[in-house]
Biopython code that builds the backbone (N, CA, C, O; Angstrom):
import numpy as np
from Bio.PDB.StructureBuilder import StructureBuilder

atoms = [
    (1, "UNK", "N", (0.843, -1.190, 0.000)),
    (1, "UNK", "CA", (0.000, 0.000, 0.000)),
    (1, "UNK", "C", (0.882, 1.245, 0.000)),
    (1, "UNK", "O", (1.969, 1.080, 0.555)),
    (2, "UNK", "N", (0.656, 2.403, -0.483)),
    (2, "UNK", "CA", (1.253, 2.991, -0.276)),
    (2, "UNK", "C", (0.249, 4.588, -0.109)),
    (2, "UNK", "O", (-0.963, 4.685, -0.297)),
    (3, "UNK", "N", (1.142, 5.623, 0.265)),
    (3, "UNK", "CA", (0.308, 7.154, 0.622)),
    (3, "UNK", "C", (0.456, 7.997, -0.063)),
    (3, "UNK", "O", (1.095, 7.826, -1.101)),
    (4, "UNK", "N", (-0.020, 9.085, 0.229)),
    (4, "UNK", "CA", (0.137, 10.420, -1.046)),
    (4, "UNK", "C", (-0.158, 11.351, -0.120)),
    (4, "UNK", "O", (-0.750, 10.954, 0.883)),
    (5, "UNK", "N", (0.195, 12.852, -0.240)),
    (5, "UNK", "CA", (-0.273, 13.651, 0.730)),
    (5, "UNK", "C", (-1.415, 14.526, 0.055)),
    (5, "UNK", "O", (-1.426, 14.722, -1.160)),
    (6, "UNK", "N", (-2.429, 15.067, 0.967)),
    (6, "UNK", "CA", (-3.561, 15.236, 0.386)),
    (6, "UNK", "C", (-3.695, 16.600, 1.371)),
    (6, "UNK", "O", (-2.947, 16.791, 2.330)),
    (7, "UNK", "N", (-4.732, 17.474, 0.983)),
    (7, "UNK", "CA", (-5.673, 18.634, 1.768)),
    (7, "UNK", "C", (-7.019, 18.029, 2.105)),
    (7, "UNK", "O", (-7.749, 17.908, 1.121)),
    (8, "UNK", "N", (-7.537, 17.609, 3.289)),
    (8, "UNK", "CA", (-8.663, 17.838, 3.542)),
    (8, "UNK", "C", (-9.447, 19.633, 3.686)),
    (8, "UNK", "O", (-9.050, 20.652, 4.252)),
    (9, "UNK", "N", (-10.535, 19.359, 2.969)),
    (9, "UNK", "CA", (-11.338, 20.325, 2.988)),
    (9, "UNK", "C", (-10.749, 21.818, 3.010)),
    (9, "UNK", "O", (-11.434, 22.716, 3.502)),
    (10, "UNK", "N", (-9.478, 22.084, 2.476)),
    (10, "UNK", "CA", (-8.601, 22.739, 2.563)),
    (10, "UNK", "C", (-8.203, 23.262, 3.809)),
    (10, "UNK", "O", (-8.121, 24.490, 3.849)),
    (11, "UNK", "N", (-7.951, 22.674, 4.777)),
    (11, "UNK", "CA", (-7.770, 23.325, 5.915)),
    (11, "UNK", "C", (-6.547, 22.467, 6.753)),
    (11, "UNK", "O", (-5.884, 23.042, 7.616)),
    (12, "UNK", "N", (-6.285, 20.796, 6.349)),
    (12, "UNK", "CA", (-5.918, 19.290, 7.342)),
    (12, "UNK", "C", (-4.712, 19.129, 6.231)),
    (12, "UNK", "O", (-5.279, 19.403, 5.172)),
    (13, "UNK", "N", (-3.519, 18.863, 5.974)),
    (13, "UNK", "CA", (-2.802, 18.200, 5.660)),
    (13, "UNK", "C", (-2.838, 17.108, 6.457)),
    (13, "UNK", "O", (-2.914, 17.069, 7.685)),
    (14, "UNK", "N", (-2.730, 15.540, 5.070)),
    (14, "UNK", "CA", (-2.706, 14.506, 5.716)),
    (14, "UNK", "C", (-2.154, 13.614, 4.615)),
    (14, "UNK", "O", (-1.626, 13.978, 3.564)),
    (15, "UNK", "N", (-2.395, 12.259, 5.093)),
    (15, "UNK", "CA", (-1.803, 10.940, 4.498)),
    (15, "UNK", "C", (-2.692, 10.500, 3.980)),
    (15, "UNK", "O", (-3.648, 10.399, 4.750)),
    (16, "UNK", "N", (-2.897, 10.134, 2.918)),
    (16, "UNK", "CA", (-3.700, 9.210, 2.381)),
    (16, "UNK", "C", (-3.600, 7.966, 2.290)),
    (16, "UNK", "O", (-2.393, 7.840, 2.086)),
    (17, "UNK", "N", (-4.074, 6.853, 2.301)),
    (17, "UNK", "CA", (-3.493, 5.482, 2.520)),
    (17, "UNK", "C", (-4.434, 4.858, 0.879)),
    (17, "UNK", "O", (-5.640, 4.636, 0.778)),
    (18, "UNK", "N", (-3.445, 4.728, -0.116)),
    (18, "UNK", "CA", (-4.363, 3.932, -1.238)),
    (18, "UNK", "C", (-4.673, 2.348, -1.056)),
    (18, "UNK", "O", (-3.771, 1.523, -0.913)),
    (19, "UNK", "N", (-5.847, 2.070, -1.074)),
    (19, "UNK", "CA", (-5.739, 0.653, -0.654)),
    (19, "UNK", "C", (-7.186, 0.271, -1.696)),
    (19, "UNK", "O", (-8.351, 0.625, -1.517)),
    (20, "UNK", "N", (-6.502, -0.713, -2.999)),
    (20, "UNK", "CA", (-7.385, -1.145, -4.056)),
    (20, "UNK", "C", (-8.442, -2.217, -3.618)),
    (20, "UNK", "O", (-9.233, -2.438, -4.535)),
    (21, "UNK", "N", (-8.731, -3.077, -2.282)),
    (21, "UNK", "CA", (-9.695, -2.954, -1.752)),
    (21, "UNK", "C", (-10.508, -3.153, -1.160)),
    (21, "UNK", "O", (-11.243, -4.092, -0.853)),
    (22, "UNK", "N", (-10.298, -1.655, -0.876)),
    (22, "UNK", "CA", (-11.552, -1.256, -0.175)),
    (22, "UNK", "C", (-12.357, -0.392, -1.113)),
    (22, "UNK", "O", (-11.695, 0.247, -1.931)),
    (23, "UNK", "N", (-13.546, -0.273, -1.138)),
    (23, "UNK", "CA", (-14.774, -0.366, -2.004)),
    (23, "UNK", "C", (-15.322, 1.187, -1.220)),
    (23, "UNK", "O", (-16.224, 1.720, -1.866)),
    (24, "UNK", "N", (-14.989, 1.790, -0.218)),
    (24, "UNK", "CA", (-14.996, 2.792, -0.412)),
    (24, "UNK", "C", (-14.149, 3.937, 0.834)),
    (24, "UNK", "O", (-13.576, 3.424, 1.796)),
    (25, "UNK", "N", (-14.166, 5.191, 0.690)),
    (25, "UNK", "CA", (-13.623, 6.010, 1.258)),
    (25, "UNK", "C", (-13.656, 6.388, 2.833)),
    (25, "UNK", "O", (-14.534, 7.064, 3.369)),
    (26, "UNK", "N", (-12.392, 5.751, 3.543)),
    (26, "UNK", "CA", (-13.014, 6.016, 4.841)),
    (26, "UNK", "C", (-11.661, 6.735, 6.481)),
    (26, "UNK", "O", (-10.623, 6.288, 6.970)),
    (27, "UNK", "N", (-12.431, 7.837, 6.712)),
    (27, "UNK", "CA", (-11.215, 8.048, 7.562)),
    (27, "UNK", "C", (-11.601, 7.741, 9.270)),
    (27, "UNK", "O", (-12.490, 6.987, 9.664)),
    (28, "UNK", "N", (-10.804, 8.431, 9.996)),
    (28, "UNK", "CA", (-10.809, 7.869, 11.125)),
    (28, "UNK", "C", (-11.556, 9.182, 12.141)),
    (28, "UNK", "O", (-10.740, 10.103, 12.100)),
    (29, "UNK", "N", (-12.439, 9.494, 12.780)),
    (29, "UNK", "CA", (-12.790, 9.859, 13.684)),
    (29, "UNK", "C", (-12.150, 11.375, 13.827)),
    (29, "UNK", "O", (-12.594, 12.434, 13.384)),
    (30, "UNK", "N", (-10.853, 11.099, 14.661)),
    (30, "UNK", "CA", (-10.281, 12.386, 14.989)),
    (30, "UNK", "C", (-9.450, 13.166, 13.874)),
    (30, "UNK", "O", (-9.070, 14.335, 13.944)),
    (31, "UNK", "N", (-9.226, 12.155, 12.705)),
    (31, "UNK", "CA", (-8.697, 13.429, 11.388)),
    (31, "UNK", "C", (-9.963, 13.744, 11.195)),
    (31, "UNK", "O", (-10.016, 14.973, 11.155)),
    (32, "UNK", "N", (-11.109, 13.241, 11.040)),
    (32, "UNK", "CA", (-12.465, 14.152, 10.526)),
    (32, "UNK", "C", (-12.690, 15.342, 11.312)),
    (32, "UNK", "O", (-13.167, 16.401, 10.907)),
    (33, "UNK", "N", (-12.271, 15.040, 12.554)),
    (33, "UNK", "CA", (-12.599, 16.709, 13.383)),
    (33, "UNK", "C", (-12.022, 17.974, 13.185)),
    (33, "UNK", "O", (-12.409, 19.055, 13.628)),
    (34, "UNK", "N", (-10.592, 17.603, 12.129)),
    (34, "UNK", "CA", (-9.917, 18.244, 12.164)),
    (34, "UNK", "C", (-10.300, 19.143, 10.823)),
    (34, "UNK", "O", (-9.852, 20.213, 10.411)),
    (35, "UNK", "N", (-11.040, 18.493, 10.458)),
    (35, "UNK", "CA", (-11.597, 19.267, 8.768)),
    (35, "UNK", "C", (-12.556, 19.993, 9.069)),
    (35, "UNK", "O", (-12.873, 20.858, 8.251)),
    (36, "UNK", "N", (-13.095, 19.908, 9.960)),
    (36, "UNK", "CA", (-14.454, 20.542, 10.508)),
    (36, "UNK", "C", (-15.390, 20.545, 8.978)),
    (36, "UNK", "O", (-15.703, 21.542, 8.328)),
    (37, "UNK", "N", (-15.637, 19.410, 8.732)),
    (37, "UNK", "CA", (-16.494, 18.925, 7.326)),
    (37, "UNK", "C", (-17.813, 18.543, 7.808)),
    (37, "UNK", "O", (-17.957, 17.339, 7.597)),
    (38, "UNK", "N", (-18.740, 19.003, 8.313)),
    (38, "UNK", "CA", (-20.226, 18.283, 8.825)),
    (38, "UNK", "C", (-20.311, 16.866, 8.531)),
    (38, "UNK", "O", (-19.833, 16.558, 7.439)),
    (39, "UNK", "N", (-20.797, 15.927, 9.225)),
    (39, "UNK", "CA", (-21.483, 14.784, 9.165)),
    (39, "UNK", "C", (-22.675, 14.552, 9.306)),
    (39, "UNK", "O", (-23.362, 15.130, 10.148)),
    (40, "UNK", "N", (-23.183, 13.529, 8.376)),
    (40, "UNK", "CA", (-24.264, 12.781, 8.167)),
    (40, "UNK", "C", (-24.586, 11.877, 9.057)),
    (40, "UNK", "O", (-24.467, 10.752, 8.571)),
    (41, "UNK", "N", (-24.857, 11.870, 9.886)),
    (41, "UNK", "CA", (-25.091, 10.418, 10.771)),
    (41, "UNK", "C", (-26.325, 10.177, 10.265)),
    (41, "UNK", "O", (-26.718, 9.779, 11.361)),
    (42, "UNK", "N", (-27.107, 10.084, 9.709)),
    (42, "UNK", "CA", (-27.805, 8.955, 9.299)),
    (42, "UNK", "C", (-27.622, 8.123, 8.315)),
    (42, "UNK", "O", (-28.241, 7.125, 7.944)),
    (43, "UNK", "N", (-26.774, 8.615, 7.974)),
    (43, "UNK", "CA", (-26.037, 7.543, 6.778)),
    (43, "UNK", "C", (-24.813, 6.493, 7.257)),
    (43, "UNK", "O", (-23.596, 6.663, 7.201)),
    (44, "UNK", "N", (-25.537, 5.417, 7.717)),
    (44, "UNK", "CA", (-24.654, 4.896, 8.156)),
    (44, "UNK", "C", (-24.697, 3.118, 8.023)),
    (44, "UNK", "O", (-25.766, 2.509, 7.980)),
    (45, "UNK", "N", (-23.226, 2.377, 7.963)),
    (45, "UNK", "CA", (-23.168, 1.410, 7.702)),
    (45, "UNK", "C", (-22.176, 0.595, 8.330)),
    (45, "UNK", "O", (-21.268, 1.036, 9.035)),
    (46, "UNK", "N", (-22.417, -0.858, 7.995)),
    (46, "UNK", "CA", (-21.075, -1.852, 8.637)),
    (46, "UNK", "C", (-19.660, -2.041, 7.562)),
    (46, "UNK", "O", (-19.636, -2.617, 6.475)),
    (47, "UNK", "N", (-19.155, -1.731, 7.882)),
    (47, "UNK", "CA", (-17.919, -2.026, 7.185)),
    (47, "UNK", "C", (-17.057, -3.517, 7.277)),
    (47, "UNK", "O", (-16.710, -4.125, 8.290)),
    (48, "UNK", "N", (-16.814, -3.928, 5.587)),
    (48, "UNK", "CA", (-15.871, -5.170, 6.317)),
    (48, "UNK", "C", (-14.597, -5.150, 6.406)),
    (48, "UNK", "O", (-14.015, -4.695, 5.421)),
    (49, "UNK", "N", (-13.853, -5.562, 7.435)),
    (49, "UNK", "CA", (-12.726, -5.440, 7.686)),
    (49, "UNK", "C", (-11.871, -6.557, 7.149)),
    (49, "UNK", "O", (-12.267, -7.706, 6.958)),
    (50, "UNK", "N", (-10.451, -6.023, 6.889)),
    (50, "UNK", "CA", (-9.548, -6.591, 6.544)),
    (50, "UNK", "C", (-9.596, -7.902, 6.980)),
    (50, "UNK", "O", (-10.247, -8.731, 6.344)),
    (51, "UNK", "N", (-9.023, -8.181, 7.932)),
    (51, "UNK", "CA", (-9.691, -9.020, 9.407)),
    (51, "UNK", "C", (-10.349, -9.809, 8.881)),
    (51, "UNK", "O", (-9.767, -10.892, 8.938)),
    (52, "UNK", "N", (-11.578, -9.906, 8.216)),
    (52, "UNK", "CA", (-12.699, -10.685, 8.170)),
    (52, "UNK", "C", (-13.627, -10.398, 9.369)),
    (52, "UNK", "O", (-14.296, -11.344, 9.786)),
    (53, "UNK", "N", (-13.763, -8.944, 10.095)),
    (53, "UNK", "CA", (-14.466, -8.628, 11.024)),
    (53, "UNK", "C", (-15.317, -7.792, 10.122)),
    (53, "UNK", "O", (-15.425, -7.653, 8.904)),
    (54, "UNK", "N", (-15.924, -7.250, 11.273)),
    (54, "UNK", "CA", (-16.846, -5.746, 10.852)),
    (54, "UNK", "C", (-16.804, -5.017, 11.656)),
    (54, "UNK", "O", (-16.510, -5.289, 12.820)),
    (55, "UNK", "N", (-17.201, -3.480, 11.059)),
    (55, "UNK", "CA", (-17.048, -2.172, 12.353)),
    (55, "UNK", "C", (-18.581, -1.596, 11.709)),
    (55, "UNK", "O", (-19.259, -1.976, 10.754)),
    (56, "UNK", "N", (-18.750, -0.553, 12.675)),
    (56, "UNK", "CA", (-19.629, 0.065, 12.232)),
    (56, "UNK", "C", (-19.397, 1.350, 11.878)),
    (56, "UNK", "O", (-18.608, 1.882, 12.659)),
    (57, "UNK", "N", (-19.886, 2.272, 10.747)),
    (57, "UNK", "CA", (-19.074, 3.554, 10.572)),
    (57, "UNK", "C", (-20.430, 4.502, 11.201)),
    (57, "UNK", "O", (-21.634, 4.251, 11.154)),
    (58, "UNK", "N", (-19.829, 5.466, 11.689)),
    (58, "UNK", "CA", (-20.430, 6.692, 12.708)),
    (58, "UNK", "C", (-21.197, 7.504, 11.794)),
    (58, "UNK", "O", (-22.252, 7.986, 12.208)),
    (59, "UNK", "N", (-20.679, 7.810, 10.167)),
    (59, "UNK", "CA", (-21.448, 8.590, 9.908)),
    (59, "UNK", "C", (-20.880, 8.746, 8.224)),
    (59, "UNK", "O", (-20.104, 7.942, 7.707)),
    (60, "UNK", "N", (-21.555, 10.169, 7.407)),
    (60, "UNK", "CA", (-20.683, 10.075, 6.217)),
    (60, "UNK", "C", (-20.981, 11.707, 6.007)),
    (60, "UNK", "O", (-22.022, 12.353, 6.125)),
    (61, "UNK", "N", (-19.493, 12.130, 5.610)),
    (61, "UNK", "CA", (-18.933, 13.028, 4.994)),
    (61, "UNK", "C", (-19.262, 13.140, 3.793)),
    (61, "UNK", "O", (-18.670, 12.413, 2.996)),
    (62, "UNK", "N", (-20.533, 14.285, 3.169)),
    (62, "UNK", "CA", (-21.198, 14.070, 2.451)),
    (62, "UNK", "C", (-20.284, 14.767, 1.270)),
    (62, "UNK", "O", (-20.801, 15.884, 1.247)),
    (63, "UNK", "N", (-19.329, 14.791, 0.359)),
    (63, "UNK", "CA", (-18.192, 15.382, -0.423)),
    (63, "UNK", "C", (-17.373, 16.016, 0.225)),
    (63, "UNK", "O", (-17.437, 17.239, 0.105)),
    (64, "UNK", "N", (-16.753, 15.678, 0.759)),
    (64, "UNK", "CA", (-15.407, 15.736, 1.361)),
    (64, "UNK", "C", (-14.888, 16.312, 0.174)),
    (64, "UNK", "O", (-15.179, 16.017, -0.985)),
    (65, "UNK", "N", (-13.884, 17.385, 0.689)),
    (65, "UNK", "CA", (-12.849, 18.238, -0.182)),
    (65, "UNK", "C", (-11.756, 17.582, -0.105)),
    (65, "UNK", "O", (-11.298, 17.490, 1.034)),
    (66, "UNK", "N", (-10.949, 16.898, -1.264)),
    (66, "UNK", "CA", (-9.779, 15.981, -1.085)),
    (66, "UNK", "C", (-8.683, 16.433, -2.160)),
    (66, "UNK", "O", (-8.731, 15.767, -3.194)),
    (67, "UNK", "N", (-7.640, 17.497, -2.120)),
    (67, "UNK", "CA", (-6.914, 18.165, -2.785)),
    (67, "UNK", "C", (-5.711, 17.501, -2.834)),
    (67, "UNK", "O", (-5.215, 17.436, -1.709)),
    (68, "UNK", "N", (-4.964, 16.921, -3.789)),
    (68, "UNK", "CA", (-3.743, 16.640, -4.244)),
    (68, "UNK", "C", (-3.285, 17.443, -5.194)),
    (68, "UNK", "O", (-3.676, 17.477, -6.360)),
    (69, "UNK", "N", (-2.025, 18.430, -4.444)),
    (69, "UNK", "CA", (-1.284, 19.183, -4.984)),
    (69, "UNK", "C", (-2.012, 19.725, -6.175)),
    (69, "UNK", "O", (-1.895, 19.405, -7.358)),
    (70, "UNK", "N", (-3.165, 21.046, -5.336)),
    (70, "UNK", "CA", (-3.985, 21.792, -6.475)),
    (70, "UNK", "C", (-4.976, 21.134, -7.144)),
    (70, "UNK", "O", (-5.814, 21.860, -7.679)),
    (71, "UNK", "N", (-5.143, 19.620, -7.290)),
    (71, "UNK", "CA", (-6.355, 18.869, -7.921)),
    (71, "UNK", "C", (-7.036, 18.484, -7.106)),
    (71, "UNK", "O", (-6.803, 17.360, -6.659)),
    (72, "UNK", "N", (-8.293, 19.355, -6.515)),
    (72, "UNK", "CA", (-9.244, 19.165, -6.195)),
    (72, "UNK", "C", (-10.068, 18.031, -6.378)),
    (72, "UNK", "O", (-10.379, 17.832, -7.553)),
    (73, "UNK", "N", (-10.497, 17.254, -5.569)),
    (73, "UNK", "CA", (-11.589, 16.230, -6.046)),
    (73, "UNK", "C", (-12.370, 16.572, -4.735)),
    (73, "UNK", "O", (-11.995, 17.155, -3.718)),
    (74, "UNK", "N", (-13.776, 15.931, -5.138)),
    (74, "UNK", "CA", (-14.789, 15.143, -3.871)),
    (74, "UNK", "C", (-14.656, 14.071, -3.409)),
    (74, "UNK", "O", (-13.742, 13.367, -3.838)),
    (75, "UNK", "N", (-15.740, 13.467, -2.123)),
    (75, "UNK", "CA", (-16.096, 12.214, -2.014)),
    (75, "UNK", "C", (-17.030, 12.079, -1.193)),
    (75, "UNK", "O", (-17.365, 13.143, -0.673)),
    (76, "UNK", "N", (-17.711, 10.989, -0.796)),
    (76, "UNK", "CA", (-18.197, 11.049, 0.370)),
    (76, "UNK", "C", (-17.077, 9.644, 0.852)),
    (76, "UNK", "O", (-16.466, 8.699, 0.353)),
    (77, "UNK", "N", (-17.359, 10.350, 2.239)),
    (77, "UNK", "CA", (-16.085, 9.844, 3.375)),
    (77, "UNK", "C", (-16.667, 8.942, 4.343)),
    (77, "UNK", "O", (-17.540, 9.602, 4.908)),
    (78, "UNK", "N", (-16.637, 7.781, 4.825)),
    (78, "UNK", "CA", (-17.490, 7.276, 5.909)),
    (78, "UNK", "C", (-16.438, 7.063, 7.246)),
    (78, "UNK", "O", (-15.367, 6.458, 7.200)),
    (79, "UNK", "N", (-17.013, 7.701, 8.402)),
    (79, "UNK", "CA", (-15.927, 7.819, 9.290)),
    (79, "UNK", "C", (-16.392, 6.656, 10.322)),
    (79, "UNK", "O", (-17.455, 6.142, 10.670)),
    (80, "UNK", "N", (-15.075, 6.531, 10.604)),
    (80, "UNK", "CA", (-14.665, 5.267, 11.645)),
    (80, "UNK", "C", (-13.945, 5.486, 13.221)),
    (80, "UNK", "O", (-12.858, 6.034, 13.400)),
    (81, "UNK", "N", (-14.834, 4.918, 14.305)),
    (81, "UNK", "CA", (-14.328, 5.612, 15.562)),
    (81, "UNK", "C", (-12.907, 5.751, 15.623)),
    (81, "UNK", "O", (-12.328, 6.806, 15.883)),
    (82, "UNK", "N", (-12.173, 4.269, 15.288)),
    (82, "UNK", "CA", (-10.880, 3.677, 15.253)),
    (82, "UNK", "C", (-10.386, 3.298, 14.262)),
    (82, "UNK", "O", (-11.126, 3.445, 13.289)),
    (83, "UNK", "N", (-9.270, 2.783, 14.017)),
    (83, "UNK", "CA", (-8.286, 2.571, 12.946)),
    (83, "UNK", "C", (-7.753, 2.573, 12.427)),
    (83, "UNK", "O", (-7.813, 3.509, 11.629)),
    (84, "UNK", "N", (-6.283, 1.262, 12.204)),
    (84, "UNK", "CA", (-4.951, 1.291, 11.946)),
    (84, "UNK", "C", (-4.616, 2.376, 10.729)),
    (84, "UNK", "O", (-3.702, 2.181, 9.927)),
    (85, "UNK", "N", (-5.256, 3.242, 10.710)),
    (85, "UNK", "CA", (-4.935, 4.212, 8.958)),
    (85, "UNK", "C", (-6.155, 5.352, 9.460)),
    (85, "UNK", "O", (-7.239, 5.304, 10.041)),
    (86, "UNK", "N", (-5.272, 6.381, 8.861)),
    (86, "UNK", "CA", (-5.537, 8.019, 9.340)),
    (86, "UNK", "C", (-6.799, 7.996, 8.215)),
    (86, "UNK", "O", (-7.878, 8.350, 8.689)),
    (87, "UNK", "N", (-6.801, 7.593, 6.668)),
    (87, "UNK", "CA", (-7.253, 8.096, 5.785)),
    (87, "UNK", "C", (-7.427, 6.818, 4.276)),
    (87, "UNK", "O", (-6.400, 6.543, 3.655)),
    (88, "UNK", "N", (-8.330, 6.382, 3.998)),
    (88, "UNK", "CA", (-8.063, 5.277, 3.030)),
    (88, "UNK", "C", (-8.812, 6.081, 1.934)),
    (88, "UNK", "O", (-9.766, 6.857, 1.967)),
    (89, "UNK", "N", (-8.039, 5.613, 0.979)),
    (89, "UNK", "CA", (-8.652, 6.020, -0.539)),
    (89, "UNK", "C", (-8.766, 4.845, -1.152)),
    (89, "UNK", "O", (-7.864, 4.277, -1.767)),
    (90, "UNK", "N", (-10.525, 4.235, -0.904)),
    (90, "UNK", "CA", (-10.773, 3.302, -1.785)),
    (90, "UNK", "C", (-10.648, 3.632, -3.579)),
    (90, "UNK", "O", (-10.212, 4.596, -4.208)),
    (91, "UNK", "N", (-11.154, 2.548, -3.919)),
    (91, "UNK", "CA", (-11.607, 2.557, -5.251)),
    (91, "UNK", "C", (-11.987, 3.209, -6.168)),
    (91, "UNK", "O", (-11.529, 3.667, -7.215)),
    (92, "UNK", "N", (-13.584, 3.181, -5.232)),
    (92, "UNK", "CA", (-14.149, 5.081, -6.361)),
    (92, "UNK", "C", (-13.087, 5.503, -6.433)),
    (92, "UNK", "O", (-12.332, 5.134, -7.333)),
    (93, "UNK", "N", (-12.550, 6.820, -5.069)),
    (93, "UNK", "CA", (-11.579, 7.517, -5.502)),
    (93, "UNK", "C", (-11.350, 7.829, -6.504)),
    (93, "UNK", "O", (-11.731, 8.734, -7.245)),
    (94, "UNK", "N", (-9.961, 6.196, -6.624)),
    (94, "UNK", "CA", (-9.176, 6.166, -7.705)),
    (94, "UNK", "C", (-9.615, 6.145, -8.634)),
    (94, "UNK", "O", (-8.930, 6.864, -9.362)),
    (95, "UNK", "N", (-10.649, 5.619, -9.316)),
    (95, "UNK", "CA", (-11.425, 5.348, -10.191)),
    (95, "UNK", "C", (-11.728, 6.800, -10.586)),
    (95, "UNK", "O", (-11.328, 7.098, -11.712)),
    (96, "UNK", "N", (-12.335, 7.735, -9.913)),
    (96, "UNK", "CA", (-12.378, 8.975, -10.477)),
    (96, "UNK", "C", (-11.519, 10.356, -10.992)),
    (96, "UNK", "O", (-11.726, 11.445, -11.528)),
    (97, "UNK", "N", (-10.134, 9.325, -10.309)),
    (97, "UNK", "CA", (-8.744, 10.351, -10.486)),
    (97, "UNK", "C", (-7.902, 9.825, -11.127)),
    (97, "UNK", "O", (-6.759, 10.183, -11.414)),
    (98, "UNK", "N", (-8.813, 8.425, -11.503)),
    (98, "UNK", "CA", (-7.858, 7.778, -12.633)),
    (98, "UNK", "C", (-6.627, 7.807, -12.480)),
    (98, "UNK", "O", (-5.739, 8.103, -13.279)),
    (99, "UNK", "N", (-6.561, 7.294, -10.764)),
    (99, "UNK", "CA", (-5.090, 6.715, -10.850)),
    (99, "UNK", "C", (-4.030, 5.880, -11.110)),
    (99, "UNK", "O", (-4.183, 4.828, -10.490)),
    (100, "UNK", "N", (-2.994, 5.899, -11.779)),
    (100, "UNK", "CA", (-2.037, 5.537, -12.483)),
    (100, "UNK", "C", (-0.510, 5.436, -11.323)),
    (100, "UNK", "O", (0.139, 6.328, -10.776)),
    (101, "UNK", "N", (-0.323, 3.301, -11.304)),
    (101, "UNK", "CA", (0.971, 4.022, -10.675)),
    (101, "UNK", "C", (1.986, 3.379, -11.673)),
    (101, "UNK", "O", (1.648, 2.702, -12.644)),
    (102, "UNK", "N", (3.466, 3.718, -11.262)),
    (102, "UNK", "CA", (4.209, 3.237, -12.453)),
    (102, "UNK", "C", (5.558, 3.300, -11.312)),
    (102, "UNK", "O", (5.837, 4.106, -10.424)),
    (103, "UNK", "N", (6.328, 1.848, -11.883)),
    (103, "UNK", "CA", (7.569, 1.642, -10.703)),
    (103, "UNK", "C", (8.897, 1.583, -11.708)),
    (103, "UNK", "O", (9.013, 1.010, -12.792)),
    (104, "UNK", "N", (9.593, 2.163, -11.164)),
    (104, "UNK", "CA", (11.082, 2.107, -11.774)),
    (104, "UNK", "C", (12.064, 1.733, -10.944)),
    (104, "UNK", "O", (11.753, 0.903, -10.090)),
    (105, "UNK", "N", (13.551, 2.259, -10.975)),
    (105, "UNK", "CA", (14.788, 1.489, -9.861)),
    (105, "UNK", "C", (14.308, 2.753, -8.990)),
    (105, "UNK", "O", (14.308, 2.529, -7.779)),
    (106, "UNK", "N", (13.892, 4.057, -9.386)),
    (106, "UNK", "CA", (14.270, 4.705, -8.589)),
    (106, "UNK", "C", (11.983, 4.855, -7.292)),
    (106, "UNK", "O", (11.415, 5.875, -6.903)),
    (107, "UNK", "N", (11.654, 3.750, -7.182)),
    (107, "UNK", "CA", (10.320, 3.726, -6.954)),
    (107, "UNK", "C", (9.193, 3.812, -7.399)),
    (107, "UNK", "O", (9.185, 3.593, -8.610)),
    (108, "UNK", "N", (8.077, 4.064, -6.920)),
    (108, "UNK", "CA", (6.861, 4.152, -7.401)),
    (108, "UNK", "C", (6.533, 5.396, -7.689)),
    (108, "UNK", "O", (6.454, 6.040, -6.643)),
    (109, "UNK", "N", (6.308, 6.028, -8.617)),
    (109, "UNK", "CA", (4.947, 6.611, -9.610)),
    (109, "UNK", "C", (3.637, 7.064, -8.987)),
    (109, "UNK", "O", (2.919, 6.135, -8.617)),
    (110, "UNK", "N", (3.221, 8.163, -8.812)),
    (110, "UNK", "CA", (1.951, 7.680, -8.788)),
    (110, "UNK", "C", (1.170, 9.436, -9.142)),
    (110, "UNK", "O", (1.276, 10.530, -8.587)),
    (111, "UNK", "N", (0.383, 8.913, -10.371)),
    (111, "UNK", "CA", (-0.088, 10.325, -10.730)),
    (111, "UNK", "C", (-2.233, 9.771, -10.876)),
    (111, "UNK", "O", (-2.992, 8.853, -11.189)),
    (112, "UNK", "N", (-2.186, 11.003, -10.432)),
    (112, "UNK", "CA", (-3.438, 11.658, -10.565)),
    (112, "UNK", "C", (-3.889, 12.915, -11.269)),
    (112, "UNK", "O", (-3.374, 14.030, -11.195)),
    (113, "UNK", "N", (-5.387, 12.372, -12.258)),
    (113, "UNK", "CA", (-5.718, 13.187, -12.779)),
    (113, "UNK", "C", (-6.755, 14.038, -12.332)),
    (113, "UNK", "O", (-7.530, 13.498, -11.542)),
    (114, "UNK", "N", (-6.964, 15.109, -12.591)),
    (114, "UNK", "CA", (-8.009, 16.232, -12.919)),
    (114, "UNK", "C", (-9.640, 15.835, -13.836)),
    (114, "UNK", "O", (-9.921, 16.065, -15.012)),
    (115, "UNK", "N", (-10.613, 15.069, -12.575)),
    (115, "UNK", "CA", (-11.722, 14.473, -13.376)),
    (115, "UNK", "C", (-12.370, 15.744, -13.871)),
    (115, "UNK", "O", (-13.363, 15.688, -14.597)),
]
sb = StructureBuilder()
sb.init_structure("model")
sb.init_model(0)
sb.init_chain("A")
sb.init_seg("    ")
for serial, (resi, resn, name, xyz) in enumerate(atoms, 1):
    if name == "N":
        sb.init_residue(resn, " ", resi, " ")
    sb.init_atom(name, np.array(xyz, "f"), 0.0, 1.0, " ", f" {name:<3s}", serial, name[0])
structure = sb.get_structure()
């Protein structure tokens, strides 16, 4: 897996954690406070875990502001009380930023586009 650094809601520098999957976008509790991004709590669901467990998510971040270096995107975000990762960028995401990674001697690649 690897990270990228991102702007929440323009206000949070953070880590992004790309992880192909998970099926959708989800951060952790106390980076969401830090965006001061309103939540949805009625939108809410079980998540499956890596694990082969489940959690339950608290609520959803109804388009989340998610900026990589000037490229703005959305999402909706589903937040999680706990967990091993600040910030996951499922699928959609990528899927909408059409991300591309590419490895050489000197590492990984990884570009994003402007949907």
């Amino acid at each position: 897996l690897h990270e990228i650094h991102i702007t929440l809601n323009g206000m949070h520098s953070e880590l992004g954690l790309l992880d192909e999957g998970s099926e959708i976008v989800v951060i952790r509790e106390d980076v969401w406070k830090k965006t001061n991004a309103p939540i949805n709590p009625d939108v809410r669901m079980r998540m499956q875990t890596a694990n082969g467990g489940s959690q339950e998510l608290a609520g959803c971040l109804e388009m989340l502001e998610i900026d990589v270096e000037g490229i703005k995107t959305w999402a909706h975000a589903y937040v999680v009380p706990d967990a091993p990762y600040r910030l996951l960028l499922g699928q959609p995401w990528q899927r909408l930023v059409r991300l591309s990674k590419t490895e050489d001697i000197n590492g990984v690649h990884i570009t994003v586009h402007d949907p």
